[in-house]
C-alpha positions in Angstrom: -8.8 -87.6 102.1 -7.3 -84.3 101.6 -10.0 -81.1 102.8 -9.0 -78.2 100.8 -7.7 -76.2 104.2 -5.1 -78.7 103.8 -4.0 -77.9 100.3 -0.4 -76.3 99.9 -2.2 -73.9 97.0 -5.5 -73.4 98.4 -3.0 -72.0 101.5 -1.5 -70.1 99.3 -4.4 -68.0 97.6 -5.7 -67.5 101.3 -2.1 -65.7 102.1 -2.3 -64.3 99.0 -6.1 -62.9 99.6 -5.1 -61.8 103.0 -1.8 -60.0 101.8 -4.5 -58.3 99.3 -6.8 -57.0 101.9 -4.4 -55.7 104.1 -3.0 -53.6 100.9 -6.5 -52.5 100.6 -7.2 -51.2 103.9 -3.6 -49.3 104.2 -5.1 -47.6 100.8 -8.1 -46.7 101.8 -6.7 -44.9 104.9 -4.7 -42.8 102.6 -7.2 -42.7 99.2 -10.4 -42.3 98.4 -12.6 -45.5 96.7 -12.6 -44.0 93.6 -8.9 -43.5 93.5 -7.4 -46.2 91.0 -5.1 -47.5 93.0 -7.7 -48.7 95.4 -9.9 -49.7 92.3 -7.0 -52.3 90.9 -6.7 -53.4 94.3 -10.6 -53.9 94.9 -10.4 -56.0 91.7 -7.3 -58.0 92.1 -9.3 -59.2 95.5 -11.6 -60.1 93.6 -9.9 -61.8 91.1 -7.6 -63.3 94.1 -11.1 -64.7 95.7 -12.2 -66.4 92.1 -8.9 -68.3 92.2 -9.5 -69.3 95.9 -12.8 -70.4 94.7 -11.6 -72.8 91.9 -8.7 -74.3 93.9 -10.7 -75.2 96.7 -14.0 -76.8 93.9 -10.9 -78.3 92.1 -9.8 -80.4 96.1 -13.0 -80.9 96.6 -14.0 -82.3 93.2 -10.9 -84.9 93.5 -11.6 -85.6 96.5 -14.6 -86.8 96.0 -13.5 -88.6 92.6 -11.5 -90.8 95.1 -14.2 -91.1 97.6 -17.1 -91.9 95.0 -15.0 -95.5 94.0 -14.5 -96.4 97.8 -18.4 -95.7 99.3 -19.8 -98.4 95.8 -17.6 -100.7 97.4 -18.6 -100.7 100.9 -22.9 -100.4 99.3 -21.9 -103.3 96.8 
C-alpha cells in the first residue's frame, strides 16, 4: 500500500512548501507584512499547502480504493 509520505509528488509539494517558507521568512526579515512581496508569498503558501492537501486525499483515496476490494475478501 503506498502512504502518501511515500509519494514522489506529495514529496514534491512538501519541498516545494518548504522552499516557500523559507522565502517567506528571508522576506519578512527585510519587509514588513503588508509589503506585497511578502503578501504573494503568504498566498502562494497557501496555495502551495492546498495542493499538498489534495495530493496527499488523492493517495489516500486510492489507496483505500485498493484496500476496500482486499478487506471484503478476507470478511466474505
Amino acid at each position: 500500500m503506498s502512504l502518501p509520505a511515500n509519494s514522489p509528488v506529495v514529496q514534491q509539494w512538501r519541498q516545494k512548501l518548504i522552499e516557500r517558507e523559507t522565502e517567506l521568512a528571508i522576506l519578512q526579515k527585510e519587509l514588513t507584512e503588508s509589503h506585497p512581496d511578502v503578501v504573494k508569498q503568504k498566498l502562494a503558501i497557501e496555495e502551495t499547502g492546498k495542493q499538498l492537501t489534495k495530493e496527499v486525499n488523492r493517495v489516500l483515496k486510492s489507496a483505500d480504493e485498493r484496500l476496500t476490494p482486499q478487506l471484503t475478501d478476507l470478511v466474505v
